[in-house]
C-alpha positions as CSV (number, residue, x, y, z in Angstrom):
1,X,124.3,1.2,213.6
2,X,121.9,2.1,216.8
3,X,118.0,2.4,215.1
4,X,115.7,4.9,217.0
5,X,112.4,3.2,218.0
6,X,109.6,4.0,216.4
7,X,106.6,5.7,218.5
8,X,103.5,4.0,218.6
9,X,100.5,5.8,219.2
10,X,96.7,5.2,218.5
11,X,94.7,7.8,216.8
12,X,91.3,8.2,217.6
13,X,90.6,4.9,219.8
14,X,92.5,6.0,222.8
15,X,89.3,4.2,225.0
16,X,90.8,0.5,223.6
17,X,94.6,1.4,223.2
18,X,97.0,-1.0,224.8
19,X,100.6,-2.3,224.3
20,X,101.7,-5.8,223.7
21,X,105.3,-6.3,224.9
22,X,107.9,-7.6,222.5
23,X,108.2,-11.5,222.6
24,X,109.9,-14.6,221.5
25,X,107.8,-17.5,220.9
26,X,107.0,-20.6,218.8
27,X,103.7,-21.4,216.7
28,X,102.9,-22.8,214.4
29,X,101.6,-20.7,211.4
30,X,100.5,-19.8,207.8
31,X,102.9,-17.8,205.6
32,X,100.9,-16.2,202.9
33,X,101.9,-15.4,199.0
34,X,101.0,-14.1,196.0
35,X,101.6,-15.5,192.4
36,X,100.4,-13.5,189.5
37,X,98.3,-15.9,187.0
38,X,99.7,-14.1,183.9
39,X,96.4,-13.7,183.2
40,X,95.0,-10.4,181.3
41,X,93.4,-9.1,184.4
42,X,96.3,-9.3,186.6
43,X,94.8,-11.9,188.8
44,X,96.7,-13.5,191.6
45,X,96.2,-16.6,193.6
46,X,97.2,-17.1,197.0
47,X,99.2,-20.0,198.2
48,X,99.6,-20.6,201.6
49,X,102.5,-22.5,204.0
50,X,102.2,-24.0,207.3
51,X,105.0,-24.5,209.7
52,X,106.4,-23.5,212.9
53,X,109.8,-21.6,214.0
54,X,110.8,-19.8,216.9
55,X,110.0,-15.9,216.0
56,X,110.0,-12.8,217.3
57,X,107.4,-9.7,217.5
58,X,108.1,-6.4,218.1
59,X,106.3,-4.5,220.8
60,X,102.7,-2.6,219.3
61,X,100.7,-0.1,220.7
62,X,97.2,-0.7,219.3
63,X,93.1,-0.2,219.7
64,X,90.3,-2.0,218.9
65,X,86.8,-2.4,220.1
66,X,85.6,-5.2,218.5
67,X,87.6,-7.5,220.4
68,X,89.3,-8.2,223.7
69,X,92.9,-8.4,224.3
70,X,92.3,-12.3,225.1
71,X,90.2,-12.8,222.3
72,X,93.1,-11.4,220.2
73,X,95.8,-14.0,221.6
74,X,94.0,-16.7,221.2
75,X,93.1,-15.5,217.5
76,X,97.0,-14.7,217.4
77,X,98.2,-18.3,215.8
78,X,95.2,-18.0,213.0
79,X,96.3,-15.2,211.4
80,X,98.8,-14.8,208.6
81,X,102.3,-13.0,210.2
82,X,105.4,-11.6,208.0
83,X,109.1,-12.8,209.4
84,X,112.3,-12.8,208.5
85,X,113.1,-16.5,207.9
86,X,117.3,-15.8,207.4
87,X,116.8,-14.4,210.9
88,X,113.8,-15.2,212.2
89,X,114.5,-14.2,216.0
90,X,117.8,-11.5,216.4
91,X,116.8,-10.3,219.5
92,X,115.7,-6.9,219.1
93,X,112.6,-7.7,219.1
């Protein structure tokens, strides 16, 4: 089955808009969760697991102004990502 690509475009920011290309790569990093306490409020806690795979990420067409596109690679390996771990590269990125 052939998938259309989704259009990117930024909306209101087009001063900082840019596009990161797809890539391939390997970091390590934190994979996030949420388990609900059974408490009466509905609380969650959040556990966290470190490791490192080779992964993909699609190409993004984003803005932002409080930070520069170095700033936001080298903050890239910090941050919390979703992948598919049965198929964590497939090449369409």
């Amino acid at each position: 089955m052939q998938e259309t690509p989704t259009v990117q475009r930024v909306v209101g920011d087009a001063e900082h808009e840019h596009v990161h290309p797809a890539v391939i790569h390997t970091h390590d990093h934190y994979h996030v969760s949420h388990h609900h306490t059974g408490g009466m409020l509905g609380e969650f806690e959040h556990r966290s697991h470190y490791h490192s795979h080779e992964h993909n990420h699609a190409p993004i067409d984003h803005a932002h102004e409080d930070r520069s596109e170095d700033e936001e690679r080298q903050e890239h390996d910090g941050m919390a990502h979703t992948h598919d771990h049965g198929s964590p590269i497939d090449g369409s990125t």
